[in-house]
C-alpha positions as CSV (number, residue, x, y, z in Angstrom):
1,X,0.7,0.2,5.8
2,X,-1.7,-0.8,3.3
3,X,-0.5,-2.6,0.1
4,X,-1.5,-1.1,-3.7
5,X,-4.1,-3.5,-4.1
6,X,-6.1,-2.6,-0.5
7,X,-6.1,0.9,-1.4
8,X,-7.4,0.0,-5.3
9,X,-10.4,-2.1,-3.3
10,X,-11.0,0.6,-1.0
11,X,-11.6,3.6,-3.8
12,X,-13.6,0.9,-5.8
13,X,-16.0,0.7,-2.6
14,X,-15.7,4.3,-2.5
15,X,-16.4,4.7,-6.0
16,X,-19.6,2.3,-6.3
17,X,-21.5,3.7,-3.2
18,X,-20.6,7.4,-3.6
19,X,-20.1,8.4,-7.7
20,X,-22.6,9.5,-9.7
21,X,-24.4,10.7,-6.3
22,X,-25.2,14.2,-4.9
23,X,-24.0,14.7,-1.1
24,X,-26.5,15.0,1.0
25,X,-24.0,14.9,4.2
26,X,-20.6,15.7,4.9
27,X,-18.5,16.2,8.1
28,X,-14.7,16.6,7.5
29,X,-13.9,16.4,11.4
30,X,-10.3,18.0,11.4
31,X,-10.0,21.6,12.4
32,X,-9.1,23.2,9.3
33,X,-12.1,21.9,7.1
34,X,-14.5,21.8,10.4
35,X,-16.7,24.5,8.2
36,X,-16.7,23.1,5.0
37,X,-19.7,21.6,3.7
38,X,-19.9,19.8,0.2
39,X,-23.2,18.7,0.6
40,X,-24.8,19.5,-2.7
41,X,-22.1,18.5,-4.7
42,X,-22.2,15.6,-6.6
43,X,-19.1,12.9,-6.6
44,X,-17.6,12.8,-9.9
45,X,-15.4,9.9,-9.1
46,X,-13.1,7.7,-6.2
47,X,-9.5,7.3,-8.1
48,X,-6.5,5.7,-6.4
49,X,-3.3,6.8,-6.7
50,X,-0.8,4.2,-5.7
51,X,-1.5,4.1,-1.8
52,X,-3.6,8.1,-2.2
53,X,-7.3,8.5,-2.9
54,X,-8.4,11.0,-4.6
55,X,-12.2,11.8,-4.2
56,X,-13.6,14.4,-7.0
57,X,-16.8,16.6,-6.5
58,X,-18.1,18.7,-9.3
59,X,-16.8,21.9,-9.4
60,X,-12.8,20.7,-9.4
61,X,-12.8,19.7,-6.1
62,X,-10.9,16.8,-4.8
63,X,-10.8,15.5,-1.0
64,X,-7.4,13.9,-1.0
65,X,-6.7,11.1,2.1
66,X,-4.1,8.5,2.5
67,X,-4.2,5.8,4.9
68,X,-0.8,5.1,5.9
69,X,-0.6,2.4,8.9
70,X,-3.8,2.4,10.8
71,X,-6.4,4.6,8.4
72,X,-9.2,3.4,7.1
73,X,-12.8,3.7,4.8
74,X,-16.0,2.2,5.4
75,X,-18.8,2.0,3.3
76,X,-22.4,1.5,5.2
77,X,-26.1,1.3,3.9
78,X,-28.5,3.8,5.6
79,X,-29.8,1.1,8.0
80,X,-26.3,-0.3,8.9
81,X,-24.7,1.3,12.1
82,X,-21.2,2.2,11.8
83,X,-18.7,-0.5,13.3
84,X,-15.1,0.8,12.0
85,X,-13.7,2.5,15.4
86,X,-15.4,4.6,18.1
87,X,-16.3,7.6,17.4
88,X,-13.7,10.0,18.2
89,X,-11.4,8.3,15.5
90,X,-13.8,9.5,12.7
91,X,-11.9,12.2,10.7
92,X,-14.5,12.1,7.7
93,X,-18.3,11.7,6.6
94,X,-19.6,11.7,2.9
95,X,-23.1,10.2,2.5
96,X,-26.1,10.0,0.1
97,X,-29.1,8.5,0.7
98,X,-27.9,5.1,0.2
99,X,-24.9,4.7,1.3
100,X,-22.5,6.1,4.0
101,X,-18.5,6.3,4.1
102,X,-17.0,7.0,7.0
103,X,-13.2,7.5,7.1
104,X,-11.4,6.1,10.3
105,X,-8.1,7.3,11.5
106,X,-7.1,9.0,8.8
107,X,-3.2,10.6,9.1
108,X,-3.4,12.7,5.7
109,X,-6.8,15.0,5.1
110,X,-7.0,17.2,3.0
111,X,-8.9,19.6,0.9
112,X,-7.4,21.0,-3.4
113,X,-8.6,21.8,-6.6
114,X,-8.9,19.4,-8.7
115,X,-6.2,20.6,-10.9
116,X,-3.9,20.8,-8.4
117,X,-3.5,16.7,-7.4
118,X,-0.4,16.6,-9.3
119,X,0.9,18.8,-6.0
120,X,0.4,15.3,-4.0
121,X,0.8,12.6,-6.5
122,X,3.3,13.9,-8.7
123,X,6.3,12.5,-7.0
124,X,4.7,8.9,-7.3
125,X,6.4,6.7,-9.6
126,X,4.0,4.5,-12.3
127,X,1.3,2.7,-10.5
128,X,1.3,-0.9,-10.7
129,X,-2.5,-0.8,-10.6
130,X,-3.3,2.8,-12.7
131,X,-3.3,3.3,-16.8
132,X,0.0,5.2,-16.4
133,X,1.8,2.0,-15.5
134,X,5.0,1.6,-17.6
135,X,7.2,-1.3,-16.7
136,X,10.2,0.3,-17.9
137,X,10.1,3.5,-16.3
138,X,9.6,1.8,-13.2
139,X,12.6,-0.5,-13.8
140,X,14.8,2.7,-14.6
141,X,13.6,4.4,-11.2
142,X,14.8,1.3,-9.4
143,X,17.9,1.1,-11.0
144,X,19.1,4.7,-10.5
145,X,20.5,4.1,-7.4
146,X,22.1,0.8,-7.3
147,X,23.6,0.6,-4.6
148,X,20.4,0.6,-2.5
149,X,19.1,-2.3,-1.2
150,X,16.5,-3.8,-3.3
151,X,13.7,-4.2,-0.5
152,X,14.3,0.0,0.8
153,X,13.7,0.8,-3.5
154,X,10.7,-1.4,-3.6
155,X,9.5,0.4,-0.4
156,X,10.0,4.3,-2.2
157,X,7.0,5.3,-3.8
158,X,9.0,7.5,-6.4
159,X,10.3,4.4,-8.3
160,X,7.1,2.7,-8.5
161,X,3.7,3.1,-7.0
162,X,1.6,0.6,-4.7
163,X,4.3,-2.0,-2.7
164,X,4.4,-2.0,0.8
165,X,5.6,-4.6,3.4
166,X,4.0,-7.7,1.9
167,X,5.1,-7.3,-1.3
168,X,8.3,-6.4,-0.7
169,X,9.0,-9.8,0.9
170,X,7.7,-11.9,-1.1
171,X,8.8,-10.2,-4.5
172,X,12.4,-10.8,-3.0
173,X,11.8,-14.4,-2.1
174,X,10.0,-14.7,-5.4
175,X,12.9,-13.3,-6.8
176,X,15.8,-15.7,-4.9
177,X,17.5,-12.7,-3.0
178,X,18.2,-11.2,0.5
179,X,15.6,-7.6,0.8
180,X,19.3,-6.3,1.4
181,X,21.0,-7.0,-2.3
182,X,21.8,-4.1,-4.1
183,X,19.5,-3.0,-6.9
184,X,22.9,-3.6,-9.4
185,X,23.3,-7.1,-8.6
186,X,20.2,-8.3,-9.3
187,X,20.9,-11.1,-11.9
188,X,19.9,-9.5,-15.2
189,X,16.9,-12.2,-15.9
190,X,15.7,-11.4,-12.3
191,X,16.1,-8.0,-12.9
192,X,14.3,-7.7,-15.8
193,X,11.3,-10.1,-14.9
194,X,10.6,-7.7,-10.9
195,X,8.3,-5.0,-12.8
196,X,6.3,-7.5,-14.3
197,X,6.1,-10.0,-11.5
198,X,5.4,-6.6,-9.0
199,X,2.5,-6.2,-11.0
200,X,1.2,-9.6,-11.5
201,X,0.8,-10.3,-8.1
202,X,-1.3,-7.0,-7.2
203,X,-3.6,-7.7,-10.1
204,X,-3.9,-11.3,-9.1
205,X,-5.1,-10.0,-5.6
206,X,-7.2,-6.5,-6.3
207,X,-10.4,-8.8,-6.3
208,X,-9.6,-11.0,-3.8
209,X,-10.7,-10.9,-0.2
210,X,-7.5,-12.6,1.2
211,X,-4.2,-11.7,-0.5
212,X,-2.4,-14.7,-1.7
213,X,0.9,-14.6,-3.7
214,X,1.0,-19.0,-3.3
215,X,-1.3,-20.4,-5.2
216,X,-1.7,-22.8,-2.1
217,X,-4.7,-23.3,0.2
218,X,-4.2,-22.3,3.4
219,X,-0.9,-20.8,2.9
220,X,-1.0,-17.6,1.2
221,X,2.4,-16.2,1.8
222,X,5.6,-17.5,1.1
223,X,7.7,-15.5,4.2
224,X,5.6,-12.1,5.3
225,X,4.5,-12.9,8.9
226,X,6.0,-16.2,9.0
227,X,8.8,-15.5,11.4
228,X,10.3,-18.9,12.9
229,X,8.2,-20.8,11.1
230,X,9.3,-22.8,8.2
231,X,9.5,-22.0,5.1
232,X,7.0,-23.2,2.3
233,X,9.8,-24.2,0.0
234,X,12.6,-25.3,1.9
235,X,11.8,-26.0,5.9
236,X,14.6,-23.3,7.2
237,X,13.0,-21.2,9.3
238,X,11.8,-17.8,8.3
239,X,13.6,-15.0,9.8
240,X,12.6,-11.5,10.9
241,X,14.5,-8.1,10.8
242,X,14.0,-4.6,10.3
243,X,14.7,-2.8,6.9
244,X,15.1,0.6,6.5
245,X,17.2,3.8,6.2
246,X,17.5,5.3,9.7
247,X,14.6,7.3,10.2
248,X,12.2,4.5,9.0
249,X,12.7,1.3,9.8
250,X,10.2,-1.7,8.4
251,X,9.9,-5.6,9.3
252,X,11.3,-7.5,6.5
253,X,10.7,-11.2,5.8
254,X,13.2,-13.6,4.2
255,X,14.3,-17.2,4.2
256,X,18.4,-17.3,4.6
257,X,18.4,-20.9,2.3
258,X,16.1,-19.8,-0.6
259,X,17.2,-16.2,-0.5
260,X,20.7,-16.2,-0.3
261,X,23.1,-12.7,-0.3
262,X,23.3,-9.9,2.2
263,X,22.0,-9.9,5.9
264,X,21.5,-7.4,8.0
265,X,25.1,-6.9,10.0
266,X,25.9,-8.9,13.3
267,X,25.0,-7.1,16.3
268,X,23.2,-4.5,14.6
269,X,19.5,-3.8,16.3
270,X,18.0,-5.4,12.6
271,X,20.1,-8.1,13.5
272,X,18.7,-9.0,17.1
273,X,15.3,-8.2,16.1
274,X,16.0,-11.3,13.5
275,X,16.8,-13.5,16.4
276,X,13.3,-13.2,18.3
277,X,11.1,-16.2,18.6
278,X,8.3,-15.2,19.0
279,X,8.1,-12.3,16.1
């Protein structure tokens, strides 16, 4: 699933080649919109919201998508052909003269006024990239529940907006603990220094091509996808489990030297999954 910051790049794209620009094509290619046409309506603005965009066309109007694991936008110039998937994934078409975005896979479509968004984004928590972040609302999300494992309360949108696998490791081995800790046992320094470290490292990568959370050349992240290899710090090899509540599990990251505390249980199927080579 896309992190915070891809989404953030993706609406800027979004927002450069359509805002500003009256529609001179549109194809929403799921059943219930296959009879809309905005074309005529001019895009007011590309907003993300956490990991939801929220595309705005005069007259309160807002074509909400969200990407979840495999969705995607492209952006193309009238003389560029379309490269993002073949043509039955296409679930989306907005286009001026210019420029051409063409939405790929896309799980959540979906048609509201304007006024309404809060009926889709009002459950997020403060977004680590949007003007309604507040660090200490976000912290008193995460610590309502303390008993939850810190790596499934980064995951939950409600506490704070924009973390997804990625960040999720490596804030917990940035941090010095096991994805599995409790939210309540978070050393106090620790626990006050995750909102502001959460949202230094999507800042540090909203720009950037290839997300990093290192600082090191050719090594951009610490654990996440670095199963059985060894770690940057200390040489132990990463390990690899899944994460999750029951009805979804996630991959998880972690080094069992720097990040010391709570494993998944022995003999449990996050366990075996931990033990596979080649993962």
């Amino acid at each position: 699933m896309p992190e915070g910051d891809t989404v953030w790049q993706t609406a800027k794209r979004l927002h450069t080649a359509l805002a500003g620009q009256m529609l001179t094509h549109c194809d929403l290619r799921v059943p219930k919109y296959a009879t809309v046409d905005l074309t005529g309506r001019s895009v007011l603005d590309v907003t993300p919201r956490g990991k939801h965009l929220l595309t705005r066309f005069e007259g309160g109007i807002t074509l909400h998508s969200h990407l979840r694991m495999d969705g995607s936008w492209k952006v193309f110039t009238a003389d560029q052909r379309w490269s993002g998937g073949p043509a039955h994934q296409i679930r989306a078409v907005l286009g001026n003269p210019a420029h051409t975005a063409v939405g790929y896979r896309l799980p959540v479509l979906e048609l509201l006024r304007t006024s309404e968004e809060e009926r889709v984004v009002g459950h997020l928590g403060p977004d680590l990239l949007g003007p309604d972040w507040d660090p200490d609302r976000a912290l008193a999300n995460l610590l309502t529940d303390p008993s939850r494992p810190l790596g499934e309360s980064l995951l939950d949108q409600r506490n704070l907006a924009g973390i997804g696998n990625v960040y999720k490791s490596e804030l917990c081995f940035l941090l010095g603990v096991t994805p599995w800790l409790p939210v309540g046992a978070l050393p106090a320094d620790r626990t006050a220094a995750l909102p502001v470290l959460a949202k230094r490292l999507l800042e540090a990568n909203r720009e950037r091509p290839v997300r990093t959370t290192t600082a090191r050349r050719g090594q951009d992240l610490f654990v996440y996808g670095r199963a059985s290899r060894p770690c940057l710090r200390c040489g132990t090899p990463v390990r690899l489990a899944d994460q999750g509540d029951g009805s979804r599990e996630r991959p998880t990251y972690w080094c069992p030297t720097c990040q010391p505390g709570p494993a998944p249980a022995p003999g449990s199927p996050a366990a075996r999954r931990s033990r596979r080579p080649t993962d």
